[in-house]
Structures are given as C-alpha cells and as structure tokens.
C-alpha positions as MATLAB code, in Angstrom:
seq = 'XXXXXXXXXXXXXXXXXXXXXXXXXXXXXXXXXXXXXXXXXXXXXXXXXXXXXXXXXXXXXXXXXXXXXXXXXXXXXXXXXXXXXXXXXXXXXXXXXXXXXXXXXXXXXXXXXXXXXXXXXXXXXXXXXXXXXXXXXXXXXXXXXXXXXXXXXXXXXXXXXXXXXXXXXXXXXXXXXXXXXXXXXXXXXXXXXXXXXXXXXXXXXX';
ca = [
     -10.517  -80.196  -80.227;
      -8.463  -82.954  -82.327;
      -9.525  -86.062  -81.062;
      -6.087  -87.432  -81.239;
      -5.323  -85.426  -78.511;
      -5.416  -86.817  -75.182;
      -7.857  -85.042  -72.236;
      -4.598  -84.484  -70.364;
      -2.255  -83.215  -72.869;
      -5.426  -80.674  -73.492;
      -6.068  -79.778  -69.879;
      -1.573  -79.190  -70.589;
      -1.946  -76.733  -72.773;
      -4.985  -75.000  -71.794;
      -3.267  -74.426  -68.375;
      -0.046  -72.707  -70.093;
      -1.589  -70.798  -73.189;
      -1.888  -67.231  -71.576;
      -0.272  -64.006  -70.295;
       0.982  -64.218  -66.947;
       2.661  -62.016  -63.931;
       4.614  -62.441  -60.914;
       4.039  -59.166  -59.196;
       3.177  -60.586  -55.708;
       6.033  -62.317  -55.711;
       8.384  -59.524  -57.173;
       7.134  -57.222  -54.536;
       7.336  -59.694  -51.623;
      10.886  -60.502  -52.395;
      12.311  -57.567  -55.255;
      16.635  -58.523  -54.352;
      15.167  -62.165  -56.220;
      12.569  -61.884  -58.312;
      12.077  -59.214  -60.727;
       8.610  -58.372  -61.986;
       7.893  -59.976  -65.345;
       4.960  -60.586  -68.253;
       5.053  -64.022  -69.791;
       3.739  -65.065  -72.332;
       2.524  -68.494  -73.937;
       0.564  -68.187  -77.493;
      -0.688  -71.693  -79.343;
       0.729  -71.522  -82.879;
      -0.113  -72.993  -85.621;
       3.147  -75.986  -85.721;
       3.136  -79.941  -85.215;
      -0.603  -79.935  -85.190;
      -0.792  -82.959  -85.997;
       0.061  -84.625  -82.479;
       1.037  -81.704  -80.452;
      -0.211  -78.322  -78.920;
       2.817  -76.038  -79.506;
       3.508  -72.380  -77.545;
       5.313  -69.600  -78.376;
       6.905  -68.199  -75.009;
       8.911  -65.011  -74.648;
       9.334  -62.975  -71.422;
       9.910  -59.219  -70.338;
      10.147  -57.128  -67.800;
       7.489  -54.886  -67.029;
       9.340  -51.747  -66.811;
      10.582  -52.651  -70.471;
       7.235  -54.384  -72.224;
       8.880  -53.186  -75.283;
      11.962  -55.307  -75.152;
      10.900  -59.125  -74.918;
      13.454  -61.808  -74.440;
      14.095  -65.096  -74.723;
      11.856  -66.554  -77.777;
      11.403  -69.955  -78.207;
       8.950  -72.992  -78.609;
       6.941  -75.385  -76.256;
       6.016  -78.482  -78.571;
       3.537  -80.588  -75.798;
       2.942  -83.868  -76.882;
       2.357  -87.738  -76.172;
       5.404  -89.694  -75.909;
       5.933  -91.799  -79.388;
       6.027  -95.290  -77.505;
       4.150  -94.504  -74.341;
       0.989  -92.249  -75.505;
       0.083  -92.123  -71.573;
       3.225  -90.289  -71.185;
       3.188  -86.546  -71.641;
       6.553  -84.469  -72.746;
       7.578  -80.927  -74.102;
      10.079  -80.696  -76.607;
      12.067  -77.471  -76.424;
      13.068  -75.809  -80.103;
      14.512  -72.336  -80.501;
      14.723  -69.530  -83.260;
      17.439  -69.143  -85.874;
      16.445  -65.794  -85.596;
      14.606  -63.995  -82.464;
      14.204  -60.695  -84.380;
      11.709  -62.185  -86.511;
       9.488  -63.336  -83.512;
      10.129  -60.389  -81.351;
       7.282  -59.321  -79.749;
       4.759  -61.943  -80.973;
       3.672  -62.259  -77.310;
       1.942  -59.242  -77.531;
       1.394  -59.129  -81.334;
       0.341  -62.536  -82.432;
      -0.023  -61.638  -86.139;
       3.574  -61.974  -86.153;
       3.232  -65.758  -85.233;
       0.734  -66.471  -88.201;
       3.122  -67.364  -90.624;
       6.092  -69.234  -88.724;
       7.219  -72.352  -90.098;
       9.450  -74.948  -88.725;
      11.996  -74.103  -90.890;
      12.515  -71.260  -88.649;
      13.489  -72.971  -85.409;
      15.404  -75.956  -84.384;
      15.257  -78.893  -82.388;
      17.194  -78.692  -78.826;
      17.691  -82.543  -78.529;
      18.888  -82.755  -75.037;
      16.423  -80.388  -73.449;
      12.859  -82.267  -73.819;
      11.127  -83.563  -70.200;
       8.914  -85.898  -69.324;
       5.759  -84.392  -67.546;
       4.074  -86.280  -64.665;
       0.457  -85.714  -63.983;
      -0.772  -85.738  -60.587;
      -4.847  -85.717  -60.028;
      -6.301  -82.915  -57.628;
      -9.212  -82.487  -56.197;
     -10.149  -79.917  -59.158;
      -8.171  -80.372  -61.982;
      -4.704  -81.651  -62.259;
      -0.906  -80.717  -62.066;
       1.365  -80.907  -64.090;
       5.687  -81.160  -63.431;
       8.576  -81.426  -65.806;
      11.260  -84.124  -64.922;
      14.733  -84.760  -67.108;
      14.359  -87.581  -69.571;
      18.166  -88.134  -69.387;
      21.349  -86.978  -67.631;
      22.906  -85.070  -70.652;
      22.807  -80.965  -69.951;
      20.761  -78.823  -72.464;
      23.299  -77.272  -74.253;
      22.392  -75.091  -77.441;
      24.911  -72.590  -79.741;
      23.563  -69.291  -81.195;
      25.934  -66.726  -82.724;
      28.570  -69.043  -82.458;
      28.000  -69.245  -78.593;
      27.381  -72.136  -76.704;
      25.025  -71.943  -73.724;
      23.617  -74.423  -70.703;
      20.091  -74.127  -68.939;
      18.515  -76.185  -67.130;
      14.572  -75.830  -67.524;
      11.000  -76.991  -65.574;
       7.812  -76.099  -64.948;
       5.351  -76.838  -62.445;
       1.568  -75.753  -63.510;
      -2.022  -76.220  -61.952;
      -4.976  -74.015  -63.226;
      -4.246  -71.353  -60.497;
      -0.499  -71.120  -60.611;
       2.457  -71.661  -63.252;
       5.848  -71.970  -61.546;
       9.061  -71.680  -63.479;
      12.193  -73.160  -62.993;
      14.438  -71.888  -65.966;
      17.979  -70.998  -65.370;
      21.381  -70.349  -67.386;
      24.154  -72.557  -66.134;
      27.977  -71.693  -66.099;
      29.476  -74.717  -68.514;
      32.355  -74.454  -66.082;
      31.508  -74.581  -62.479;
      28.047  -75.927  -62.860;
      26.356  -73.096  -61.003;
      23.389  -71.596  -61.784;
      23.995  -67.835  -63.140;
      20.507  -66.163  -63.974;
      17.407  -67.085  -63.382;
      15.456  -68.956  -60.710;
      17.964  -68.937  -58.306;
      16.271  -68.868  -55.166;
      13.470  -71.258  -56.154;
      10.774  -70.775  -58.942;
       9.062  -67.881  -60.004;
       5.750  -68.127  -59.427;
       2.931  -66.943  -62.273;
      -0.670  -65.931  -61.916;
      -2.632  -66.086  -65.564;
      -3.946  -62.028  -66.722;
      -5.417  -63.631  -69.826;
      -6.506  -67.054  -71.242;
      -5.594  -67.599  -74.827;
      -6.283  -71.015  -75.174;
      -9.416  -70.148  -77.425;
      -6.384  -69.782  -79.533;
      -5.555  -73.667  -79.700;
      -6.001  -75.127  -83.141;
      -9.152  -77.230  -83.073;
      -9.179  -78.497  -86.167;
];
C-alpha cells in the first residue's frame, strides 16, 4: 500500500470497498427499509493522497437498474493529516457509469473530468478505537446544506456514514429545499449494511 497513506485512512477504505445488503433489516421492518445491494469499488482517481470509491445502489428486485452514482474521495485533511475526511463528487453523466458496481470494467477508464466537486458536502470522519479494529463516523465540516444542480435541477441531501468491519450504516437522505424535511431516504434512522464481498484487493497499491 502507498506509504503516504495513513494506517487509518487504509483500515477507511478497506472497511467500505465491497458489496453490501440490508436484508435483515428490510425484512424486520419492510414499511422503512427496502431491500438494497450497495456497492463501493476503489477506482483508479486522486491516488496520489486518497483512496477513492465508486458507490451506486439498487434494489434487489431491480439489480438491473442502479441509482445514484457518485464518488467517495477518502483522504487526510490538507492542514491536519491526523484528520480523516470524504469529499463527495458526482457524475456529469450517470449513464456512462451505470452499472459499474457490478461491471467494474466500466470504471477502468474514468477520469476526473467526468465528475465534479460538491463543495459543501465533504465531512470530517472521527475515529474511535475498539477493542478489534476501529470505527469510523462522518460529522459536517460546516453549517452550509449540500446542495448540487443536475439537469438544471437543484437538489439538498444531507449525507453520513457510520462503519466498523462488521457493519456499514448509512445515513443519506434528500431534503425538501423548502420545509427542511427529510423526503427519501433514511428516514427512520440508518440503514444498516452487512459486506457479501470484499473488494478492497482492488485498492491501488502502487
């Protein structure tokens, strides 16, 4: 692995590069949760100071249709390298990158011309020490919403994650720009992940 890269920020993205489900939770509580496949595949961007995910989700009744592309850029905070953070970037266009969670060839050749930057939607991650491994939870850097516009649409989420090596717990949901309630999402409290398949052999080690 790069030695740049802190033992942290590795342990990071070795917890989050996989396929996960929720089914236990999706058929404990199916009015909330619906049963979904996510996936995280490393990608070949920012290597030089970051490990950087491709995530896109689906439900398992429709594997075929995937939604909601976009980036995980994990990194060391420019003026505090102790300090962990995940930038947030999405695609100009999502039909390029459709599917990629199950067909990574289509992630071989993405460049960074392809996304952009969400500027108001990177968190801090703090680390706490367990007594195997560690855990790691998103926190806002600032008080300004994460706003984004695609298609000439302008949209509000707020995002987190909460992830140990047994468990990844979401906290994504799409916000109403007018009332400030929560619309979609993780509305009753996170969804809850257990890891099908590792891919972080797939984490550039060079």
């Amino acid at each position: 692995m790069r030695n740049n890269l802190s033992p942290q920020l590795i342990a990071l993205g070795t917890y989050l590069a996989g396929e996960f489900d929720n089914q236990q939770q999706a058929l404990a509580e199916p009015a909330w949760y619906v049963h979904l496949r996510l996936w995280k595949r490393p990608v070949s961007l920012f290597t030089e100071d970051s490990i950087t995910l491709f995530a896109e989700q689906a439900s398992v009744i429709n594997l075929d249709q995937p939604y909601r592309p976009r980036i995980f850029r994990l990194r060391q905070n420019e003026t505090n390298s102790q300090q962990l953070q995940v930038d947030y970037y999405m695609f100009k266009d999502i039909s390029a990158v459709k599917g990629g969670g199950r067909n990574p060839d289509l992630l071989q050749q993405i460049t960074t011309e392809q996304i952009e930057f969400l500027p108001n939607c990177s968190l801090y991650i703090r680390v706490e020490q367990l007594a195997t491994g560690s855990c790691f939870e998103t926190f806002s850097i600032h008080d300004r919403p994460c706003t984004f516009t695609y298609k000439n649409n302008t949209y509000q989420v707020s995002l987190g994650f909460k992830v140990t090596e047994k468990e990844l717990q979401t906290y994504d949901k799409g916000i109403d720009r007018q009332t400030g309630q929560a619309i979609w999402g993780a509305l009753m409290g996170p969804y809850r992940f257990t890891k099908l398949q590792d891919f972080s052999g797939e984490i550039d080690k060079n």
